[in-house]
C-alpha positions in Angstrom: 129.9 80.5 98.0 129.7 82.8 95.3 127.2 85.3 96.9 129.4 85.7 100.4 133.1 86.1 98.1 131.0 88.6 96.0 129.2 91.4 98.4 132.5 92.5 99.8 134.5 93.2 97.4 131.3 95.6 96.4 132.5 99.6 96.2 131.4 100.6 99.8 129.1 103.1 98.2 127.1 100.4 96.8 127.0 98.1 99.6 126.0 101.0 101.4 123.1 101.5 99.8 122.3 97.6 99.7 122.4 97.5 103.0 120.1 100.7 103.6 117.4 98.9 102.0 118.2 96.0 103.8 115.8 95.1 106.6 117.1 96.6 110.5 115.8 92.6 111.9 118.1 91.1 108.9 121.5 94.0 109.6 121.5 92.3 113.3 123.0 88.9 111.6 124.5 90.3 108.4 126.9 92.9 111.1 128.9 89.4 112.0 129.4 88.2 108.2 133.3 90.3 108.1 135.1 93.4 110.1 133.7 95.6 107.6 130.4 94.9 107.6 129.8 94.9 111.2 132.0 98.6 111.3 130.0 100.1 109.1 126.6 99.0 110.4 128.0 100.3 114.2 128.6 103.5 112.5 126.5 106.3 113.9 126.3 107.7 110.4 124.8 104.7 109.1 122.4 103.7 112.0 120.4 106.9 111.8 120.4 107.1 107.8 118.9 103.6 107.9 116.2 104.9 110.6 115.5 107.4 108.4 114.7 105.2 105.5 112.7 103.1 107.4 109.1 102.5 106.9 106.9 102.6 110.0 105.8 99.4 111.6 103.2 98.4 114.6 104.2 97.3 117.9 102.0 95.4 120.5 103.1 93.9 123.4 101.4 90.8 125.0 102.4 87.5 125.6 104.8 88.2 123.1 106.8 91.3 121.5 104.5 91.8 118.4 106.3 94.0 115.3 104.0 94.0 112.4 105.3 95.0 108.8 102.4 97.4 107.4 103.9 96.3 103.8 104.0 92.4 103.8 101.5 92.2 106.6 104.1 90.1 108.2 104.6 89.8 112.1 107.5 89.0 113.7 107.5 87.7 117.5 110.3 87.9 120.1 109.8 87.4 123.6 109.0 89.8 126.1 112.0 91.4 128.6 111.8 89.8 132.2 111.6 92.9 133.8 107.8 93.5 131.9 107.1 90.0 132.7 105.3 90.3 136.0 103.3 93.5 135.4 102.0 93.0 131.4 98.5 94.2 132.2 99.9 97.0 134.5 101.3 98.8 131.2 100.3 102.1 131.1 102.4 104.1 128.1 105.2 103.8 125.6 106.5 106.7 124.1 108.6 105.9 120.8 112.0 108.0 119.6 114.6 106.7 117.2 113.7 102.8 117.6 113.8 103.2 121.5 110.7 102.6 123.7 110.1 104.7 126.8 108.0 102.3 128.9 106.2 103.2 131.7 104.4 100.3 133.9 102.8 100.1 137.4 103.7 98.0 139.8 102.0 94.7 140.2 101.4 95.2 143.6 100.3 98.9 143.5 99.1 101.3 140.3 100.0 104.0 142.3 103.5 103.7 142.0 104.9 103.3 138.3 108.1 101.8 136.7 110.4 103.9 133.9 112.8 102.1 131.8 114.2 102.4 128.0 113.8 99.3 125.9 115.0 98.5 122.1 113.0 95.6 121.0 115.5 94.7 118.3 118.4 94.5 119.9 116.3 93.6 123.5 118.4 95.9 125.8 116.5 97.0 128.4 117.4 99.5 131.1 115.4 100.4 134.0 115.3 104.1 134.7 115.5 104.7 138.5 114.1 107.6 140.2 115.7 110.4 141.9 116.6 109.4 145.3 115.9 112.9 146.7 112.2 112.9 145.7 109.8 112.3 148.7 108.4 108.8 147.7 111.4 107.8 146.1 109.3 106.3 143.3 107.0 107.7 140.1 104.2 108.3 140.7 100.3 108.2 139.0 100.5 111.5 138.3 103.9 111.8 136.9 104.1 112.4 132.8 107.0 111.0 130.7 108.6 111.8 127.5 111.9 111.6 125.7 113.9 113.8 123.4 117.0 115.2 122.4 118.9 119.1 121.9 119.2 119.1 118.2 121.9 121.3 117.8 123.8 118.2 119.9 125.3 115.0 118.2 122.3 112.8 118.1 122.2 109.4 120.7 122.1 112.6 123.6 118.8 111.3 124.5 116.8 113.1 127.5 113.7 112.0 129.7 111.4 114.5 130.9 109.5 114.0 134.1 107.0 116.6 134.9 104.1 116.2 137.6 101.2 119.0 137.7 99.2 119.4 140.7 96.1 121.6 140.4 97.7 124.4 142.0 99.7 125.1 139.2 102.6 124.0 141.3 105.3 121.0 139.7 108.2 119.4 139.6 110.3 119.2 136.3 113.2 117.3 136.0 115.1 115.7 133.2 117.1 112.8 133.0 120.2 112.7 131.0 120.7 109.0 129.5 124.6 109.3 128.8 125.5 110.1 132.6 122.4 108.4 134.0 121.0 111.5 136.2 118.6 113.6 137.0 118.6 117.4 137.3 115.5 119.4 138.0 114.6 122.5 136.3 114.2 125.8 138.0 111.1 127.5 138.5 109.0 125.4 136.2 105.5 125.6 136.2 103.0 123.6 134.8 99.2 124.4 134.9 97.8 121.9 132.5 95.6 118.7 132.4 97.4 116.0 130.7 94.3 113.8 129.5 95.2 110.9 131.8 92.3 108.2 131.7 94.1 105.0 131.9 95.5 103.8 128.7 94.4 107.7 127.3 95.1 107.7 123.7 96.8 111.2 124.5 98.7 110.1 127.8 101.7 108.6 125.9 102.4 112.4 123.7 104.2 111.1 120.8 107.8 112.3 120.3 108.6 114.5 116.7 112.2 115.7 115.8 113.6 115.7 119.2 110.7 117.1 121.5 107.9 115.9 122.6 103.9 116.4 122.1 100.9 116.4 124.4 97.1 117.2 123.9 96.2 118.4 127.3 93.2 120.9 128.7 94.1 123.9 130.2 91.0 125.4 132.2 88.5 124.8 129.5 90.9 125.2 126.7 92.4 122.4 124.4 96.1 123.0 123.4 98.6 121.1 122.0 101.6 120.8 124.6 105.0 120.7 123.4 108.8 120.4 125.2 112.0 121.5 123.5 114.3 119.3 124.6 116.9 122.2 123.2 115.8 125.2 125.2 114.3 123.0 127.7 110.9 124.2 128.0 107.2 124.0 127.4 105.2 125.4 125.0 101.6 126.0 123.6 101.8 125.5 120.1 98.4 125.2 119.1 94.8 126.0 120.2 91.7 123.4 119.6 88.8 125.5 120.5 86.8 122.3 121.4 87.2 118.3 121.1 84.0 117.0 120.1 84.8 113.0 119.8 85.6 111.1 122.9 88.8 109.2 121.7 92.1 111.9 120.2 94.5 110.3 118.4 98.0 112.8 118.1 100.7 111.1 115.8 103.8 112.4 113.6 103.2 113.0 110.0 105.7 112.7 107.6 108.4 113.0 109.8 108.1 116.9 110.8 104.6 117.5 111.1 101.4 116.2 113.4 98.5 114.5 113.0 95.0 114.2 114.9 92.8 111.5 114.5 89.2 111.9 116.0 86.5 109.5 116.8 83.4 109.2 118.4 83.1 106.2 120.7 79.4 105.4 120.4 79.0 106.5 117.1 82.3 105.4 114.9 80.9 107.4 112.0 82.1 109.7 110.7 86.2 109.8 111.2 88.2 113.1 111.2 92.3 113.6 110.3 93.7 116.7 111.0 96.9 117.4 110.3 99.4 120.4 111.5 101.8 122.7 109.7 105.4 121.8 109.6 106.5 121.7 113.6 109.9 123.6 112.8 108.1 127.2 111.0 106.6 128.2 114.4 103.7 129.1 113.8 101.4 126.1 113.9 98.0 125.5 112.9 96.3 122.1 112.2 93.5 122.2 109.1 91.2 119.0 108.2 93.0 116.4 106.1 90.2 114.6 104.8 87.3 112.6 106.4 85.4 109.5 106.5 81.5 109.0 107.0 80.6 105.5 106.1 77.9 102.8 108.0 80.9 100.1 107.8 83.5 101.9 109.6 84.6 100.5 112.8 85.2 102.1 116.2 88.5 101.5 116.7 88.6 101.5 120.9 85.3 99.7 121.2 85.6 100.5 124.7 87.0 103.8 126.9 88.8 100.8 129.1 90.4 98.7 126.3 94.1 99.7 124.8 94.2 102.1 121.8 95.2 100.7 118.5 98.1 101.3 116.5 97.6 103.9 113.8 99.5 106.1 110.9 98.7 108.2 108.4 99.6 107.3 104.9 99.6 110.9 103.0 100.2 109.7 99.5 96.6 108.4 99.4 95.0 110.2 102.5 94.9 106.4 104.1 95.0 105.7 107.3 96.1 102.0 108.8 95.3 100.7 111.6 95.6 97.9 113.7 93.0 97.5 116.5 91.5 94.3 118.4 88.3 92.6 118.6 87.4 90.1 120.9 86.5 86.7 119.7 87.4 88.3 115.9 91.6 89.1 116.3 93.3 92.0 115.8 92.4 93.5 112.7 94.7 95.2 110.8 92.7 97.2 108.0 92.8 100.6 105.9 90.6 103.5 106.0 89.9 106.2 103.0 87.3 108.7 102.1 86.0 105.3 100.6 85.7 103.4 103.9 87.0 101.0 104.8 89.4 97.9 102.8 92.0 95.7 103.1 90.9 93.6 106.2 93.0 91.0 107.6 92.9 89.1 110.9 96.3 88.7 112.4 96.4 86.5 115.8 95.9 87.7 119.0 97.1 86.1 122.7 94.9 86.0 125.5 95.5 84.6 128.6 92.8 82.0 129.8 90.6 82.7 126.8 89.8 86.2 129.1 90.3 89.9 127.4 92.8 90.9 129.6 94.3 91.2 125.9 92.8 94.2 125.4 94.6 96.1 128.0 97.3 96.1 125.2 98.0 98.7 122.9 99.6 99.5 120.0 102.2 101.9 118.9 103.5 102.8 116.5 107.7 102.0 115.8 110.3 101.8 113.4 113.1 99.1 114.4 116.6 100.1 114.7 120.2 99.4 115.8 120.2 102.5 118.2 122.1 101.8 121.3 120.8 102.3 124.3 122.3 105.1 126.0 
């Protein structure tokens, strides 16, 4: 009784800052403990200063919602929304932004017809995203790309989805959905002449979404670039030039928050392992250089093959680490560390098949950082 007459009557600077460090799983119950607890932690102000304290975490979804704490090498599991239910192995991208996942799934009955919706797994809200009723099949498509965003010089929780759909004529359709009113718009004479790379469950498909826009590696005749869209100005850019990609699986990732990273690895040969990492993302001019690398006869190749789901990676800069969490059949998923020393750490976390088959494997992982972001 002592410990729940005691916290409130805390300064509200210093339960502030308890409750920053506190956990975003654990700030779901502790909002219901009094009024003032439960406004602070709906605060705007607070929600986003907590994400930004957050440590990374690994998501995997299977038979079950999978959040794995890199720290405690702890894993949490909540189920799975019903609207994912049906089409689990028909999964084809998440894209992560401020605790939200942008999940895009075929349908069961036909991959050539996909599913959008906006899902936080903490708080399990899950809102299907419904096309534009004036587009021709009235449905997404295999060849649409998705990301999400926001206008940073706008209060933030404005979040945007980009739709964009490249044909090889250089002809597309752009459009963006805004979240807050629920509609789409499209964007006038938008062109887009590049190759997303778009193998199913592509490690470069899904873009990964930095400080409000989003990120691509895509081909562009028989150039590489790096593919961005400001979700301020609302357009695309080039940002960087790769003049080749030697290894057969790309990793692109956020670094430290305002940067990106690349990770590269051979399929067939998992030796050696390359990071490359880019110049802050908000000077303009960007240029990636090579972080460090690995060559070492234990390392492991981390998509053992081009049809199994990509694992869930970060870069740890402090120690020029990286951790991952990939899946091996008959072994678990294996959530290990990775240095110029090779490799350390190993340990075996469970994994869920159904009937003993590796339908498993279809599942990737991606990287997320819980929070108590409402869905728009």
């Amino acid at each position: 009784m002592a410990y729940s007459s005691t916290i409130p009557t805390l300064p509200l600077d210093l339960l502030e800052e308890i409750l920053y460090r506190t956990p975003a799983e654990s700030l779901v119950r502790a909002k219901w403990t009094c009024k003032e607890w439960n406004g602070l932690i709906n605060k705007k102000r607070f929600i986003y200063e907590h994400l930004r304290r957050s440590p990374e975490r690994f998501l995997r979804v299977d038979q079950t919602v999978q959040v794995l704490d890199l720290v405690n090498r702890t894993r949490s599991d909540s189920p799975i929304p019903d609207e994912l239910q049906p089409s689990l192995s028909n999964i084809i991208a998440m894209v992560h932004c401020d605790g939200l996942m942008l999940c895009i799934w075929s349908d069961k009955e036909c991959y050539m017809f996909h599913n959008l919706a906006l899902w936080n797994p903490l708080t399990r809200h899950f809102n299907v995203v419904e096309p534009r009723l004036s587009r021709e099949s009235q449905r997404f498509l295999i060849n649409d790309h998705f990301g999400i965003g926001y206008d940073v010089n706008k209060p933030r929780g404005d979040y945007k989805i980009l739709m964009f759909s490249a044909s090889h004529y250089g002809q597309a359709v752009v459009e963006i959905y805004e979240c807050m009113s629920k509609s789409w718009r499209t964007l006038d004479d938008s062109k887009v002449n590049w190759e997303v790379y778009t193998s199913r469950q592509s490690a470069s498909r899904n873009g990964v979404s930095v400080m409000g826009n989003m990120y691509w590696l895509v081909k562009k005749k028989t150039r590489n670039y790096i593919l961005c869209f400001d979700f301020s100005v609302e357009t695309f850019k080039e940002i960087c030039f790769f003049r080749d990609l030697p290894y057969d699986n790309n990793y692109l990732g956020c670094f430290e928050g305002d940067k990106l990273s690349l990770l590269q690895q051979n399929e067939d040969q998992p030796s050696p392992i390359e990071v490359w990492v880019s110049s802050k993302l908000a000077d303009g001019n960007v240029s990636f250089t090579r972080y460090f690398s690995v060559a070492s006869p234990d390392l492991p190749a981390l998509r053992f093959f081009t049809y199994w789901g990509y694992p869930a990676h970060c870069i740890i800069a402090k120690h020029k680490r990286i951790v991952t969490w990939y899946d091996r059949v008959s072994v678990g998923l294996i959530l290990c560390e990775i240095d110029e020393g090779g490799v350390s750490n190993q340990f075996v976390t469970p994994q869920h098949y159904w009937d003993d088959c590796v339908i498993g494997t279809f599942f990737c992982g991606y990287v997320y950082k819980p929070s108590l972001v409402p869905l728009p």
